[in-house]
LUMVO-582067 format. One record per residue (C-alpha): residue number from 0; residue in one letter; x, z, y. Coordinates in steps of 0.02 Angstrom, whole numbers, plus 50000, padded with zeros to 5 digits. Each point is the difference from the previous one (the first is absolute). Example, Ala and Ser with C-alpha at 12.3 -4.5 7.8 and 13.67 -1.06 7.14 Angstrom:
BEGIN
(0; a; (50615; 50390; 49775))
(1; s; (50069; 49967; 50172))
***
This chain:
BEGIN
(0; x; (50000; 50000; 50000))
(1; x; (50079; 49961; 50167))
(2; x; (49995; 50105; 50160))
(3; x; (49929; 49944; 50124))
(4; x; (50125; 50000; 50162))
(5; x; (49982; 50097; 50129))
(6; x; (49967; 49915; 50196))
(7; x; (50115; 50034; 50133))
(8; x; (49886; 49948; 50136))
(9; x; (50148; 49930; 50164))
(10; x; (49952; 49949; 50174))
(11; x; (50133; 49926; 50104))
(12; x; (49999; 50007; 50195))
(13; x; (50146; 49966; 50135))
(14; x; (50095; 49863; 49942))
(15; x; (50103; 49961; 50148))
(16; x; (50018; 50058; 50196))
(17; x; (49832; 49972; 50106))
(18; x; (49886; 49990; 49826))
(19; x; (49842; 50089; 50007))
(20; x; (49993; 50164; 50074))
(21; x; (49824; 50046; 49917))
(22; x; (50043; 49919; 49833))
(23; x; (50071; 50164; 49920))
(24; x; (49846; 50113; 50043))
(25; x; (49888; 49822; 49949))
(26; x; (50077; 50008; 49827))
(27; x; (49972; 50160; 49970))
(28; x; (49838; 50034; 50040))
(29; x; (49957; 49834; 49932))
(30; x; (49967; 50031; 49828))
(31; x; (50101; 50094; 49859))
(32; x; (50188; 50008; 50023))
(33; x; (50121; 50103; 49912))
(34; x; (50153; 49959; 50095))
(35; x; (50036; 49913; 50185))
(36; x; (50142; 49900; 50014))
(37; x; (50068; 49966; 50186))
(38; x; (50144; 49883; 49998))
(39; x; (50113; 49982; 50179))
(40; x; (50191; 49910; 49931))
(41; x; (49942; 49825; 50066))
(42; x; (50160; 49927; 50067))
(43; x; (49926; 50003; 50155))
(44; x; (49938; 50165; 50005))
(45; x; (50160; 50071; 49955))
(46; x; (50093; 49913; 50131))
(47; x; (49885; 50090; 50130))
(48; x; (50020; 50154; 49921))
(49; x; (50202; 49982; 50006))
(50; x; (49987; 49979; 50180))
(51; x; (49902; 50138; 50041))
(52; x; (50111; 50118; 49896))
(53; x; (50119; 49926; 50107))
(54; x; (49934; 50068; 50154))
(55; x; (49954; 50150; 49927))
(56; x; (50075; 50063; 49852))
(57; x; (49838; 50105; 49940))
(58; x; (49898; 49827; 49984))
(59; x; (50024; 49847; 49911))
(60; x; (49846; 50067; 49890))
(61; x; (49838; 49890; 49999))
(62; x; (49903; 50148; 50113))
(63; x; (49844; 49908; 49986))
(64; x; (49997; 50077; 49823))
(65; x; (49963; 50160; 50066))
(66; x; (49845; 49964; 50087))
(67; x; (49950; 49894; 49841))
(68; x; (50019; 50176; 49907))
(69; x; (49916; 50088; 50112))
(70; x; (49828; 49878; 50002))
(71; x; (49996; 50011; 49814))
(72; x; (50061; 50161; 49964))
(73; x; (49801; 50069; 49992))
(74; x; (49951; 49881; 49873))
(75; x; (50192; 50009; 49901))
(76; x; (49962; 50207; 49978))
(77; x; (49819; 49976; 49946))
(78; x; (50028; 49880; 49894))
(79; x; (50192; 50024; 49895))
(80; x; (50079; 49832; 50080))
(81; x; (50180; 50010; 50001))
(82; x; (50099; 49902; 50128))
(83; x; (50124; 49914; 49966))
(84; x; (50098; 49917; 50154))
(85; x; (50197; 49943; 50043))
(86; x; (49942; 50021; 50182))
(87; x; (50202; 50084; 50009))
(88; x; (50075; 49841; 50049))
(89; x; (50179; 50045; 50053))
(90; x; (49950; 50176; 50011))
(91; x; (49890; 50074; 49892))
(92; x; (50059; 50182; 50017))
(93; x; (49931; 49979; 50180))
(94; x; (49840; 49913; 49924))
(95; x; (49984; 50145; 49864))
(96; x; (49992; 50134; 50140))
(97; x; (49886; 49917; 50111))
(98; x; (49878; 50000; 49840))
(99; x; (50032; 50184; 49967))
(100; x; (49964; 50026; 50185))
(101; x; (49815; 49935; 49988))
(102; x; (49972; 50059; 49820))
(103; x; (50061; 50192; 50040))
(104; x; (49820; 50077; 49981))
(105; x; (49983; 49910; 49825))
(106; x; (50155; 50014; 49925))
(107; x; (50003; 49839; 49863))
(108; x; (50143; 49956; 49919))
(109; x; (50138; 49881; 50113))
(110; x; (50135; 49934; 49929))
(111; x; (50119; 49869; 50091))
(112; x; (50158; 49901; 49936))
(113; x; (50120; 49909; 50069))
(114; x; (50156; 49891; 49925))
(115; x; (50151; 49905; 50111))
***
């Protein structure tokens, strides 16, 4: 008798600098979604990011991320979505804390990596 597989329901949102701001919270409270996946490492979105990290060493993170956390972040707690983002760009430590800024009062688990 075979098993019948389980469904890993993912909805993807932000694939590249100036994609839809409202597409993250759309997704989610769209219909059934186990995991949101926000992608920012376009070439061109990294680029930008370089340059602001550039001007100020504690960006270069995509920062729209954050408010795209924060518009979903009702529906992600009710309903068990995990997020799963390289928003980090050329600095995700930076990224990481700006995440653990908004999330304080909730305390989920954040986990960031980097690699040179």
């Amino acid at each position: 008798m075979s098993k019948t597989p389980e469904v890993i329901r993912v909805a993807g949102a932000q694939g590249f600098w100036g994609d839809s701001l409202d597409a993250p919270k759309r997704q989610v409270e769209g219909g059934p979604v186990d995991y949101l996946m926000l992608d920012y490492l376009a070439e061109v979105t990294m680029s930008i990011l370089q340059k602001q990290k550039e001007r100020d060493p504690s960006m270069g993170y995509a920062r729209d991320f954050i408010g795209a956390v924060e518009s979903v972040l009702p529906a992600v707690a009710e309903r068990g979505v995990k997020i799963v983002a390289n928003a980090g760009g050329v600095n995700p430590t930076a990224c990481a804390q700006a995440v653990r800024v908004v999330l304080a009062n909730i305390a989920p688990a954040i986990a960031s990596a980097s690699a040179s």
